[in-house]
Structure formats: C-alpha cells, structure tokens
C-alpha positions as CSV (number, residue, x, y, z in Angstrom):
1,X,26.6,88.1,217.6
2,X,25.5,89.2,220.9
3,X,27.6,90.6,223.7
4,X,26.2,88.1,225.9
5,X,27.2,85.6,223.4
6,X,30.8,86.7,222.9
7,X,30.9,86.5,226.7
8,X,30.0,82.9,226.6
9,X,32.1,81.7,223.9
10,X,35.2,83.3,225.3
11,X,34.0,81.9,229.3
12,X,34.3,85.8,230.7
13,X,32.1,88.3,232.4
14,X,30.4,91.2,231.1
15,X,27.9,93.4,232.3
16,X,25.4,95.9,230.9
17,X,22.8,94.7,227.7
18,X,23.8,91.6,226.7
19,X,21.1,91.7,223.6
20,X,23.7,94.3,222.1
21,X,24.7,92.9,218.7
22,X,28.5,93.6,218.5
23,X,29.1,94.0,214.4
24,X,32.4,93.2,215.3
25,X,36.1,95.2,216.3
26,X,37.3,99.0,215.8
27,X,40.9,99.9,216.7
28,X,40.6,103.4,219.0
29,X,43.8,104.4,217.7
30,X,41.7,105.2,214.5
31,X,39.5,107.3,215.8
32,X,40.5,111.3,215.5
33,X,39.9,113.4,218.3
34,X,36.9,115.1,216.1
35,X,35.3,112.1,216.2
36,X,33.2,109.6,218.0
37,X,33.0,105.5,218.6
38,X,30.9,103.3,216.2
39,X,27.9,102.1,217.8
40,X,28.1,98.2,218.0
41,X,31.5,97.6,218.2
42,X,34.0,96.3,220.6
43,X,36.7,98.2,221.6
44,X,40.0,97.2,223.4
45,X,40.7,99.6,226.6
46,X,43.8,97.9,228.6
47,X,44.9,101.0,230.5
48,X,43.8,104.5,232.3
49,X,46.6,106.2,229.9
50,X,44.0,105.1,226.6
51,X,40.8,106.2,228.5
52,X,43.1,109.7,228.9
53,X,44.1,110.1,225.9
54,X,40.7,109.3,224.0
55,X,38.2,111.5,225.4
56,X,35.7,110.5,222.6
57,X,34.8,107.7,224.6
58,X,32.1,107.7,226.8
59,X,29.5,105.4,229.0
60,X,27.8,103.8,226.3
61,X,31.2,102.8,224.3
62,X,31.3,99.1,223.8
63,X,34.4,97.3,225.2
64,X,36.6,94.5,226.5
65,X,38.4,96.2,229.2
66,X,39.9,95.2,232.6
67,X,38.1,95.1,235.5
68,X,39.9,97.9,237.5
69,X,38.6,100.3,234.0
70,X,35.1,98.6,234.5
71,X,32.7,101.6,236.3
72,X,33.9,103.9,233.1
73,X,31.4,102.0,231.1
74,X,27.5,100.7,231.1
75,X,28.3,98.0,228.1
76,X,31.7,95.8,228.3
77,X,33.3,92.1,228.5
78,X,35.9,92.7,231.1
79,X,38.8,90.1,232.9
80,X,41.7,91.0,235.1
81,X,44.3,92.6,233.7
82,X,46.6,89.5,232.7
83,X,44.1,88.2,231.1
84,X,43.3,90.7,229.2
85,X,45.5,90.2,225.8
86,X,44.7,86.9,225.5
87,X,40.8,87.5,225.2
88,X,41.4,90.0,222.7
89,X,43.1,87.1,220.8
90,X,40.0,85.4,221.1
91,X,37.8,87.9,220.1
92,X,40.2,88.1,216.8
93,X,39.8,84.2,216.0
94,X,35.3,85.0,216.4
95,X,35.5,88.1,214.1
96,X,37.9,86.4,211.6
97,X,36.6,85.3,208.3
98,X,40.0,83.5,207.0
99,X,38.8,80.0,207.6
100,X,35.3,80.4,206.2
101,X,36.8,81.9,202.7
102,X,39.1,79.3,202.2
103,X,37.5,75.7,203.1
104,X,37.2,74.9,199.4
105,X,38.6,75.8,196.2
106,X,36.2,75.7,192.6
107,X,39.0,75.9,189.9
108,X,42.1,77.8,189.1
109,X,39.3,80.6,188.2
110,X,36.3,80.6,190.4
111,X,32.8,80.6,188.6
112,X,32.2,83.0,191.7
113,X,34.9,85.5,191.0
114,X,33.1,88.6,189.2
115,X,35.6,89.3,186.1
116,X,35.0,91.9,183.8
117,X,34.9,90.6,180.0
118,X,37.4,92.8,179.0
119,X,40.3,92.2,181.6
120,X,43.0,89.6,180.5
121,X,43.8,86.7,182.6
122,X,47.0,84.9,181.6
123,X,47.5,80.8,181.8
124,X,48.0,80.0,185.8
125,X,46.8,82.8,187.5
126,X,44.4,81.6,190.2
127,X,41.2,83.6,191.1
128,X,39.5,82.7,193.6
129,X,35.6,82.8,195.0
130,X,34.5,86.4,194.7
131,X,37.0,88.3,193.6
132,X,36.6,91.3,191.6
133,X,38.4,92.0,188.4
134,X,37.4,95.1,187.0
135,X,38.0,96.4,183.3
136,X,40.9,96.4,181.4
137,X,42.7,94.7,184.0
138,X,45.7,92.5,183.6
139,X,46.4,89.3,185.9
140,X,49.7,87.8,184.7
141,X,50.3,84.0,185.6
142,X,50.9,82.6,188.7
143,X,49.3,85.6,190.7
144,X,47.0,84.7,192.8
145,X,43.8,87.0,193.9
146,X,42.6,85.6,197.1
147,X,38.6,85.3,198.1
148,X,36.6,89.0,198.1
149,X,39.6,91.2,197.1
150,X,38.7,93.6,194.6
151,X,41.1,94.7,191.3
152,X,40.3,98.5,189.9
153,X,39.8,99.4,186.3
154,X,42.9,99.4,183.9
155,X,45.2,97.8,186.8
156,X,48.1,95.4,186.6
157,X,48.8,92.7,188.7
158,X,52.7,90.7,187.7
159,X,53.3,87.5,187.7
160,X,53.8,85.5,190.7
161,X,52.2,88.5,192.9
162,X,49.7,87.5,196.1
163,X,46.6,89.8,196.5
164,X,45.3,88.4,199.9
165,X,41.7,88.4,201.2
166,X,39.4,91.3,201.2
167,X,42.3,93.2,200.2
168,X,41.1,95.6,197.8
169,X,43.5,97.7,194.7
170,X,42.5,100.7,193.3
171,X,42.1,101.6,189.4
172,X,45.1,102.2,187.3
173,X,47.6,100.7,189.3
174,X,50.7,98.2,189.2
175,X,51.5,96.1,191.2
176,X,55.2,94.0,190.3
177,X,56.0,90.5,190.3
178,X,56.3,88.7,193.8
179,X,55.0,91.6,195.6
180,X,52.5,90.2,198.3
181,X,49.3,92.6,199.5
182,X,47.9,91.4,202.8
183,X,49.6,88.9,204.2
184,X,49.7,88.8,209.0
185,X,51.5,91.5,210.5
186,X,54.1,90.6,212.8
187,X,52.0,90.3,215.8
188,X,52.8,87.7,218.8
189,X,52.0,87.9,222.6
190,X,54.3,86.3,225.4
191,X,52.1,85.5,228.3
192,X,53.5,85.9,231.9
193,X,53.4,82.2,231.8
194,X,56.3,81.6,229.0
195,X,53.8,80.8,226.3
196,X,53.4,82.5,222.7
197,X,50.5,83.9,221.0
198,X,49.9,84.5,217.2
199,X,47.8,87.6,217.1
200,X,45.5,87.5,214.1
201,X,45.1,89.8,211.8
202,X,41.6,90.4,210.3
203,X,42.0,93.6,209.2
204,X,42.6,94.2,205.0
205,X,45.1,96.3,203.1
206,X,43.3,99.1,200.8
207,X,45.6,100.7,197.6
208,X,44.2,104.0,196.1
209,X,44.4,104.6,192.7
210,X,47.2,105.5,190.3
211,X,49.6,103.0,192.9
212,X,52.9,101.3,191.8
213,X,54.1,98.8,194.0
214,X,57.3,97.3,193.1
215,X,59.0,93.7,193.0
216,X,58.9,92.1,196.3
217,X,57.5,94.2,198.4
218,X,55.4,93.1,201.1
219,X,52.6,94.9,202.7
220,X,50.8,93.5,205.6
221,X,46.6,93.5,207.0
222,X,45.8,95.4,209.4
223,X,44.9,93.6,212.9
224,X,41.3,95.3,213.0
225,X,41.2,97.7,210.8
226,X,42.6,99.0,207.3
227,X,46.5,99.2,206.3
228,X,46.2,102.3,203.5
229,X,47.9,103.6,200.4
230,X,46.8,106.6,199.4
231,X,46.6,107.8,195.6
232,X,49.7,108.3,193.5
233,X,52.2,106.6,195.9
234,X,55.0,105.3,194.9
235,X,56.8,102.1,196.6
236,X,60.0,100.7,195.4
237,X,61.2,97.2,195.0
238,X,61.8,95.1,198.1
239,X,60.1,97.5,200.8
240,X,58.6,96.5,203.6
241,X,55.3,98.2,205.0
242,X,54.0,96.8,208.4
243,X,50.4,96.1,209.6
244,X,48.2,99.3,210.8
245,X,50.2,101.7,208.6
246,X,48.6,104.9,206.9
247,X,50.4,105.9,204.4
248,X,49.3,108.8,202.2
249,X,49.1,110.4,198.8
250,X,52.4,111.3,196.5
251,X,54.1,109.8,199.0
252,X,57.8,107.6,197.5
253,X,59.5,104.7,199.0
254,X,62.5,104.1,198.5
255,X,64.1,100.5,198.2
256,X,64.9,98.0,200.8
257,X,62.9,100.7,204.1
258,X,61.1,99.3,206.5
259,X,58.1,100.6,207.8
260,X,57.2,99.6,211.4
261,X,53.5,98.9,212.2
262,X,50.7,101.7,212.9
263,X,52.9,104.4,210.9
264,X,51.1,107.7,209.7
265,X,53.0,109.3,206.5
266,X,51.4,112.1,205.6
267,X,51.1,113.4,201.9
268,X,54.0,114.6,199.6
269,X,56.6,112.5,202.3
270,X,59.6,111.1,200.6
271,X,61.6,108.0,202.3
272,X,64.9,107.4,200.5
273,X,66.9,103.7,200.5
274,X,67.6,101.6,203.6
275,X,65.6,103.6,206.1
276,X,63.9,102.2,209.0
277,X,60.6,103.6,210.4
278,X,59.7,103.0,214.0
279,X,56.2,101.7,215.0
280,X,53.9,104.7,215.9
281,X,56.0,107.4,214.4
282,X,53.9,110.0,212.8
283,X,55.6,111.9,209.0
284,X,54.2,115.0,208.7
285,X,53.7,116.1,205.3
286,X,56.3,116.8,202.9
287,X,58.9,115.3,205.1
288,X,61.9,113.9,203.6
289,X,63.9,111.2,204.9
290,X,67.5,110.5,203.3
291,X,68.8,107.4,202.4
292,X,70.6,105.0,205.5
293,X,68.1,106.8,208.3
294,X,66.5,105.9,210.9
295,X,63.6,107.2,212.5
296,X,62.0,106.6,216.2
297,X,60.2,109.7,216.5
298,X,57.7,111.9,214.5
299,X,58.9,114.8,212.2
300,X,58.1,117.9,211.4
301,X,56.6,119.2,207.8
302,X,58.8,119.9,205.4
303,X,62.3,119.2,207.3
304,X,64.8,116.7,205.9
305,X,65.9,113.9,208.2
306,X,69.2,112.3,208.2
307,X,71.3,109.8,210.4
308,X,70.8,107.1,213.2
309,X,68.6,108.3,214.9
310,X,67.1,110.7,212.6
311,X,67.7,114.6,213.1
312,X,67.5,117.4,210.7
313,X,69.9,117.3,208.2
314,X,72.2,120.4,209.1
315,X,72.6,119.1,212.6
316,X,73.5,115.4,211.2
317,X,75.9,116.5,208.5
318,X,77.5,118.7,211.4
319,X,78.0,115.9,214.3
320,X,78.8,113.7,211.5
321,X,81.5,116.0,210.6
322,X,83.2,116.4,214.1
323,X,83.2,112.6,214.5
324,X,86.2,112.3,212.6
325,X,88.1,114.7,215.5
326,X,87.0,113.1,218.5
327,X,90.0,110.3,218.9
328,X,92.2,113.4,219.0
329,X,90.1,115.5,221.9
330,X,90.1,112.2,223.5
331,X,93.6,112.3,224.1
332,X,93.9,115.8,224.8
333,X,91.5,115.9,227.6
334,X,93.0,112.5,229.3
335,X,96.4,114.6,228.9
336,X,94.8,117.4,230.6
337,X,93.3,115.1,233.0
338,X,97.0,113.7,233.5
339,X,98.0,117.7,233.9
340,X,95.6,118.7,236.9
C-alpha cells in the first residue's frame, strides 16, 4: 500500500512521496543503537524524548508522527498530538491479517495445511489453512494450530493447547496441555473523550528450539513485531508472558510469574515462583530472581534479587530482618519525643 493511500484510508495528512509503498509497521523500540530503520516501513514517533533517544533515525525514516515532530522528517502521515494513538490503531486494523485468515474453515484438518507424513495427528485436533507440521511431530486432540503457524521437527503439541496465527515453534519442543501461544496482549487506549480502544496486536510469537512450555501458560503476540523464546528455555505451568517480551536462551520460569509487556531477559536468567516482572524492565544475564519478588527496574548480571520491590538479596534478607524490631523503636523514639 502506498503512503498516500494509507493517508486516505485513515482521512489524515502526510507529506513527502506519497508513491512510497509502506510494507507495513516496525516497533523503534526494536531497533539497537548499532542499527538502522527498515526502508518502507512506518514507524510510530509520538514525542521529542523517542526522536532523543533513537538517534538511528533520520530524514528519510518513514513515520506517523505529530505535527509539532513533523520538520524532522521528508516522508510521514502526521495528526495533532491527541490524535495521534488512535491513528496508530488504525494503521493496526490495515496491516492486520486476522480477518483474511479466518473467513472460512476447510475441515477439522485443512487440505492446505502442509503436514509432514510422518507426524502424528490424534482424533480432534484442528489444523487449519497453512499450517506447517514438520516431522515427527505430535498434535494431541483438541489442540488447535491456527492459519500460517509453523510446528518444528520432533515437537509436541498437548492436548487442548492453542497455537495462534503466524505463530511459529521451534524443533524439539513441548508445549503442555491448555497452554495458549499468541493470543492479544493486554493493550487498550482511553481517549481524552472517555472512550476505549482495543489496540491490535498483529505481531506473532516465535519459540526457539529445545522449548518446554508448561500447562496453562499463556504467551501473548506482539503488537508489531515478534514476542521471542529463545533456545532451551524453560517455562513452568501457569506463567504468564506478556506481549513484546524478549526472553532469552537457558532462561527458567518459574510457576504462577508474570511477565509484563516489552520485557528483555537476557540468557542463563532464572525467575523463581510468584514473581512479578514490570513492563520495560531489562534482566541482565544470569540474573536470578527468588521466589515472591517483584521487580520494577532492570538488574544487574549475575546478582540475586529478592523482595517487594526487588533488591539484592543481602540488603532484602537484612531490612527484612530489622522489620521485626521496628514496633519496639517506634515506641522508644515517641518516648524520647515525650522526654525533650
């Protein structure tokens, strides 16, 4: 689609070549400082603190941006700035394929779907229109594998599980029963004017190889772009990963944690029970985060995290220790108080 044609569709301005075919969205929170935008894509700029902190962009960057940010760039949509969300919504619903994968349904097991002759589909399991199943695989019944999602060699997919669209699962892995890959992050937009916006997601979710995933455990698409595993992770039963999120290699996750959206865990990190992850919080490698924490900031590698909010382990176990004494000081500084 054209830029001039996006402009059209969504009724906004834009200036620079509208014969630019636009492929489609990048998130610029992907992009390392190494490197440099995609040509033909859109990007989203809403503030002067992005434009600061991403110095990769330049002139000929694509965008939707407001109109204050507007002489930064030769090619852009742009609308004023309370506008500005609710376009982007917009341009999610023109780049999303959802609608055009599912608007019919073959059989319980396409004749599209590409299934390798020696995998093992059980009674129930639905397939759907191009699919991959690769060898060796096992789909138990009742899973279902949603349109263009992909299945590595040797992998096993348990009963009752949802692989969602363009969601892709690397070779050798398992995936447990009720565990769902790829379903909307929690994304929603309250407009100045009291209404609410879904925020689609059209991004995928992309597991590495050697993967276990275990009983309902939910992972979520990203909203442009990928949500990664990375090979030889380990995720527990009943976890929670949210959309956006990186997540590296020998990496475990410990039951019942929740990991906010557009989280980086780095290789070798290990997240024990019941923790809670906030959004944008970088774990350096080899971090380790005990059981009952919760974190709102990035760590450092190799330190072990305890407590509410997260601090290194010595310093928890010590304020957690003088908790116990602080009803007595309480009294004896009111009685010095009393004193003066």
């Amino acid at each position: 689609m054209k830029l001039k044609e996006i402009a059209e569709k969504i009724n906004i301005k834009f200036t620079g070549n509208g014969d630019l075919k636009i492929k489609g969205l990048k998130d610029i929170e992907r992009i390392e400082h190494s490197q440099t935008t995609s040509e033909n894509f859109l990007y989203v700029i809403e503030s002067e603190n992005i434009l600061r902190k991403h110095s990769q962009m330049n002139k000929n960057t694509i965008v939707l941006c407001t109109d204050d940010l507007l002489q930064n760039f030769h090619n852009a949509l742009y609308v004023d700035k309370s506008r500005l969300r609710l376009i982007f919504i917009e341009l999610l619903k023109i780049f999303s394929v959802q609608d055009k994968l599912f608007n019919h349904l073959d059989t319980a097991i396409s004749p599209k779907a590409e299934i390798n002759d020696s995998a093992k589909i059980y009674p129930g399991a639905v397939i759907m229109q191009n699919a991959k199943i690769g060898k060796n695989c096992i789909i138990y019944s009742n899973a279902v594998i949603e349109p263009n999602a992909k299945i590595g060699d040797n992998s096993v997919i348990h009963p009752c599980c949802v692989i969602g669209y363009n969601c892709i699962i690397g070779k050798n892995s398992i995936i447990y029963s009720g565990t769902v890959i790829g379903a909307d992050g929690f994304g929603y937009y309250d407009h100045e004017d009291g209404s609410r916006h879904k925020i689609p997601h059209i991004g995928n979710v992309i597991i590495s190889d050697h993967v276990e995933i275990g009983a309902n455990t939910t992972i979520d698409r990203g909203t442009i772009e990928s949500t990664t595993v990375g090979s030889h992770t380990k995720i527990d039963n009943q976890v929670q990963i949210g959309h956006n999120c990186q997540i590296g290699s020998y990496v475990y996750i410990a039951g019942n944690s929740g990991v906010s959206g557009s989280v980086k865990i780095k290789d070798h990190v290990i997240i024990a029970g019941q923790s809670g992850i906030a959004d944008h919080v970088t774990l350096e490698k080899k971090s380790v985060i005990l059981g009952l924490t919760g974190v709102p900031s990035d760590t450092e590698e190799g330190k072990v995290y305890f407590g509410i909010p997260a601090r290194p382990v010595r310093e928890a176990h010590k304020i957690n220790g003088a908790l116990g004494s602080l009803p007595d000081l309480i009294k004896r500084v009111k009685k010095l108080e009393e004193n003066k």
